[in-house]
N, C-alpha and C positions, 0 to 999 in steps of 0.2 A: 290720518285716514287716507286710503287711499283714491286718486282723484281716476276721471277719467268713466269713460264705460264700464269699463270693469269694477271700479270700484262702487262707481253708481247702481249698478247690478248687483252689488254685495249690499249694498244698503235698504236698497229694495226688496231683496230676498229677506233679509233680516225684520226689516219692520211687516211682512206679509202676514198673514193668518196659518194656519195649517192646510185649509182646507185651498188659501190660495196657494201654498207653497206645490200641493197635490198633485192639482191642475195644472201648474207651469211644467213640472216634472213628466205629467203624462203625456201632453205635450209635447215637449222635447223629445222624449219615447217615444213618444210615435211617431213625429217627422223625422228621427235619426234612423226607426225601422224603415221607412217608406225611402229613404236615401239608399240602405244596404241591400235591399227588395230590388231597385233598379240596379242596381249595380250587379246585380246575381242575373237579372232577365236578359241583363248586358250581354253579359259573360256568358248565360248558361247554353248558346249554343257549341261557342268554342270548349265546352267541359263536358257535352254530348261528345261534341266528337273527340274528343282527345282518350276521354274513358273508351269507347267503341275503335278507336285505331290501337289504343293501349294491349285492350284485348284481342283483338284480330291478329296484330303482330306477335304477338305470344303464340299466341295459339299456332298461326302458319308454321313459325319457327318449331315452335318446341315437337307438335303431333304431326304435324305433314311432314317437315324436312327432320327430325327428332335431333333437332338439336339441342345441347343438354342446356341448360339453365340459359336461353336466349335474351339476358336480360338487356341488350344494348338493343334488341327488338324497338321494344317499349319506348323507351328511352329516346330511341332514336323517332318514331312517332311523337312524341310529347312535344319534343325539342321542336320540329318541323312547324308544327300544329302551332305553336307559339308566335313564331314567324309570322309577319305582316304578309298578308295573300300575296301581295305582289313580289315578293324575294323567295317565296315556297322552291322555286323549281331550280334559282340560282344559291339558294341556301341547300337544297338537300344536297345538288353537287357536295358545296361546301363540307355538309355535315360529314357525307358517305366518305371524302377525302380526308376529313381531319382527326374522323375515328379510325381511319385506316392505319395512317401515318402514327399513331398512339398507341393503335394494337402492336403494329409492326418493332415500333422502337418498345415497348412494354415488354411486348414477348422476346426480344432478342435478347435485354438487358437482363429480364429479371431471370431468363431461362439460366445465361452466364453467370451470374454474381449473388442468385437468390434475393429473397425481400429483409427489409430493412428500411429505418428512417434515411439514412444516409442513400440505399439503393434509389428509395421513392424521391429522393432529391435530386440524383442523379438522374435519372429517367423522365422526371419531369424537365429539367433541365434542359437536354437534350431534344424531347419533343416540342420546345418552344422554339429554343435557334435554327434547330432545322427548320420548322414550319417558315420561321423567318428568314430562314436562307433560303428558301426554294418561293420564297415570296407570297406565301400566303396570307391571303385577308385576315382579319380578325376573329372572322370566325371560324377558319381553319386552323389558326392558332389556339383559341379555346377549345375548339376539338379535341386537338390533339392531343393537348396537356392534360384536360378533363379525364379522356376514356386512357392514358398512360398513367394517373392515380387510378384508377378501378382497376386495371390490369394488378400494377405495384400492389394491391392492395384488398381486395376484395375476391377476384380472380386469377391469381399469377398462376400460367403454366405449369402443366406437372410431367408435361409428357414429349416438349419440346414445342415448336411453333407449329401454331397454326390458325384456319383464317375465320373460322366459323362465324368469330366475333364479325370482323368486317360483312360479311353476309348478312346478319344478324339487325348491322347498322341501316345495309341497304335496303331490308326486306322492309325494318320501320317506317325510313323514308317513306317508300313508295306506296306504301298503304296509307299512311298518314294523307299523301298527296289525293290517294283514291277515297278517302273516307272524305275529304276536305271537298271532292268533287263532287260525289255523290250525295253524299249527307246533307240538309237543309243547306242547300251553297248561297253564302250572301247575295242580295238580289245588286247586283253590279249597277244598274242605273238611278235606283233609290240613294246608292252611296256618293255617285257621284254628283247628282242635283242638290243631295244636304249640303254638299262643299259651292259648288256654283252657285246659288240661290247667292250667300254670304256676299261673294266675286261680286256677284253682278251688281246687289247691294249697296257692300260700299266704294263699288265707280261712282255710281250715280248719285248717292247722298255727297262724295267729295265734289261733281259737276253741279251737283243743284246750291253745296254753299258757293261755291266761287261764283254762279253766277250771282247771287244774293250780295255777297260781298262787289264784285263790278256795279251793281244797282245804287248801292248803300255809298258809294266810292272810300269802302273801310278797308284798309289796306290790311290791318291786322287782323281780320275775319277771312281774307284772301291767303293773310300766308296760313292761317287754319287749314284753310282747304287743301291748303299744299301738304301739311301735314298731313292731314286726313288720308290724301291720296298715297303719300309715301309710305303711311303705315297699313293703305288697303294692298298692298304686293305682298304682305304674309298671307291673306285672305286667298289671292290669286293664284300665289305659290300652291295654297294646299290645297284648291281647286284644281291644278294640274299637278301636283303631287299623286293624288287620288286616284287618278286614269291609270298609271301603270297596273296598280291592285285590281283594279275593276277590271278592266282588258283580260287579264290572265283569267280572272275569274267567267268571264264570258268563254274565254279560249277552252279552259280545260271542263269545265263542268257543262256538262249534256244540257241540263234543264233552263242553262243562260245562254247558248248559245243564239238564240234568238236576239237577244240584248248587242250584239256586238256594230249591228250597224246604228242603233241608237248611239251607243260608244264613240262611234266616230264620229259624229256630229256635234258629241260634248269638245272630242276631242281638237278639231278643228276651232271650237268656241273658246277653248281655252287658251291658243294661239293668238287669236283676233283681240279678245279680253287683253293680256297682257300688252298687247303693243298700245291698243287705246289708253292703256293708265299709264303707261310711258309716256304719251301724246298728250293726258292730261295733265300729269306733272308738269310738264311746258306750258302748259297752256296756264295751266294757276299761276307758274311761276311769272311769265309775262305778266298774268293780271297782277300781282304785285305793283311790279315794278310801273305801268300803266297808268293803277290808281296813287302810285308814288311820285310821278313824273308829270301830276295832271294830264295826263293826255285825254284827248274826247272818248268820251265811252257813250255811243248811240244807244238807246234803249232795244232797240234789234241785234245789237251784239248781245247784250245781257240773257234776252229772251231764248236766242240759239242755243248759249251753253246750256240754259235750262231745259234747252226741248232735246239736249243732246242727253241728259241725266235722264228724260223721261224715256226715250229711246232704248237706255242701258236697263231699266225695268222692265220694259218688255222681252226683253231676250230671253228672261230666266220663262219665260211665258212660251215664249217659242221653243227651248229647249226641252220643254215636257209635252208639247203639241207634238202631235203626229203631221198634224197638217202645215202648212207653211201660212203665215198666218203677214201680212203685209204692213203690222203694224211699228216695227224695229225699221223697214225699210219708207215707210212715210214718215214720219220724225227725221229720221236719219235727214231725208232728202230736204225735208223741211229746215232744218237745224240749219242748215248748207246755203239754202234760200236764205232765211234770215242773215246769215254771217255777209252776203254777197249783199243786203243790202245796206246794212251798215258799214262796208267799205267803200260802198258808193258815195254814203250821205259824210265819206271823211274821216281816215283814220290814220293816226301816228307810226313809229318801228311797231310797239309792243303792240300795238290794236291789230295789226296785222303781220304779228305772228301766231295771236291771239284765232284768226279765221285761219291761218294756215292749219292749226292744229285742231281748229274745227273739221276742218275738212278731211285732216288726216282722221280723226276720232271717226268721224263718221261712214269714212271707207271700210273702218276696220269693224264697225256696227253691221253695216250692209252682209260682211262676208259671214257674222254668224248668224244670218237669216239665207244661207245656202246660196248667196251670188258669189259668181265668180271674181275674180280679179278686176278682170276686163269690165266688166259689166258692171260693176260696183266705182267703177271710178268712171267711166262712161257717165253713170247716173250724175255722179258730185260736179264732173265737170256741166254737164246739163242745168245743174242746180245751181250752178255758180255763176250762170252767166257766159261759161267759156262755150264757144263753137266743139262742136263734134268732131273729134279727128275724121281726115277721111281715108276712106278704104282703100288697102291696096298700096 
């Protein structure tokens, strides 16, 4: 018999009643309906718009400009529409160029040699090395190859070359892009806080174990955090991954143009974010070695990394606030304090590389509560105990 879940699941099933086997079934039914249900309300705006550019494009082409069967219209809409918001405008390039390049070599080829298997292999052929000799991306090379099987094959020439087609590509494009603008446009700053929130996250749960592990003097809960923080830079990544998509989407549609100075403010957070979890990988990795090497760990070092993780909680706080809210920048300052007093009370290499990277952490916290440079490291130094540069 078979062991394991699965098979304990078949045994299960088997010894049930009818009326329990029913139940489990409808069950399942309905949470697998309730899965396909999100996933459609996901979707179902990109399938508004892709059906409404679909038809737009048709339509312009075929009854405004009456061009005969405009089917690279559509097509060329779909394709667009598919596209991640943030490559739309550097991809329709792409598209308009790759269908060009495919029209161009379709129509030459098959105009010369007529259709056939052998043509459409030839012709595809040739619109791939060229794309690749003339150096095009990957998607000006699917272009091309693509819309040179539809020429070969579906559409070949009857009356010699000509460009409709390319027209046909552009016109989808650019409605695609207008449909995508105007049509319910994702709200750009909603998209970028779902990714940030994550960021901010897991900085701080990586800060709050290590300092936990510094307290504990468990070196193996320490190199945890170090993990922790090294696998939190995918998080980070697709927190500023995110901003280009959002950005464009602010840029080109009317209704988010509002959204764009919000935008830069994520924008700028996302910069500071990444360097603090560079600063914090240092900083766990010292503590390692720290609690490896016995060295003194003061209880106000410990406390600092913690109030530097609480710090990093606020930010996702200050990111959604309108108003500038002081509480990312008293932690901050605090965290700084602490660090400064536990190098007084006596610390080793790592305990005080350990407060340098407090202090870096903590500069780069202050800048996504909208301080300047200057001013943000002004504060650290203030908090640390060091004199004030002077003026001038």
């Amino acid at each position: 018999m078979a062991r394991g879940p699965r098979g304990e699941s078949g045994h299960r099933l088997i010894g049930a009643s009818p009326e329990d086997l029913l139940t489990k079934l409808r069950v399942r039914s309905e949470t697998g309906f309730r899965q396909r249900w999100r996933r459609v309300k996901t979707s179902s705006i990109l399938a508004i718009q892709a059906g409404v550019a679909g038809a737009l494009s048709w339509l312009f082409a075929n009854s405004l400009l009456h061009h005969p069967q405009p089917v690279f219209a559509p097509i060329s809409a779909v394709i667009v529409l598919d596209i991640s918001v943030g490559q739309r405008l550097r991809r329709t390039a792409e598209l308009v160029f790759g269908v060009a390049l495919g029209i161009f070599i379709g129509d030459s080829i098959v105009f010369a040699i007529g259709t056939g298997a052998w043509q459409l292999g030839l012709v595809v052929f040739l619109a791939t090395v060229l794309a690749v000799f003339i150096g095009g991306t990957p998607a000006v090379v699917s272009n091309a190859a693509s819309s040179s099987v539809l020429i070969a094959t579906l559409s070949p020439p009857a009356k010699g070359i000509y460009y409709l087609r390319f027209e046909d590509a552009l016109i989808g494009g650019l409605i695609a892009l207008g449909v995508s603008a105007l049509l319910l446009p994702a709200n750009p700053v909603a998209a970028v806080s779902r990714k940030a929130g994550p960021a901010c996250t897991a900085l701080a749960d990586g800060l709050a174990q290590a300092a936990h592990a510094m307290g504990d003097r468990n070196a193996d809960e320490a190199d945890e955090a170090l993990t922790r923080l090294q696998e939190a830079g995918i998080t980070v990544s697709q927190f500023r991954d995110a901003l280009p998509e959002s950005r464009e989407t602010a840029r080109v549609a009317p209704l988010r143009w509002r959204s764009r100075g919000a935008l830069g403010k994520y924008k700028d957070a996302a910069e500071y974010l990444e360097r603090a979890l560079s600063n914090a990988r240092v900083l766990a990795r010292r503590a390692v070695t720290m609690i490896r090497d016995e060295e003194p760990i003061p209880e106000e070092l410990c406390r600092s990394v913690y109030t530097l993780g609480e710090a990093t909680k606020e930010v996702r706080k200050t990111l959604l606030s309108d108003v500038r809210d002081p509480k990312v920048a008293d932690l901050s300052v605090q965290a700084v304090a602490e660090a400064a007093e536990a190098y007084r009370k006596g610390l080793s290499f790592s305990g005080s590389a350990v407060v340098a990277q407090i202090r870096a952490i903590a500069t780069d916290l202050l800048g996504t509560a909208d301080l300047g440079h200057g001013e943000a490291n002004e504060l650290v130094r203030r908090a640390g105990g060091n004199p004030a540069k002077p003026v001038g």
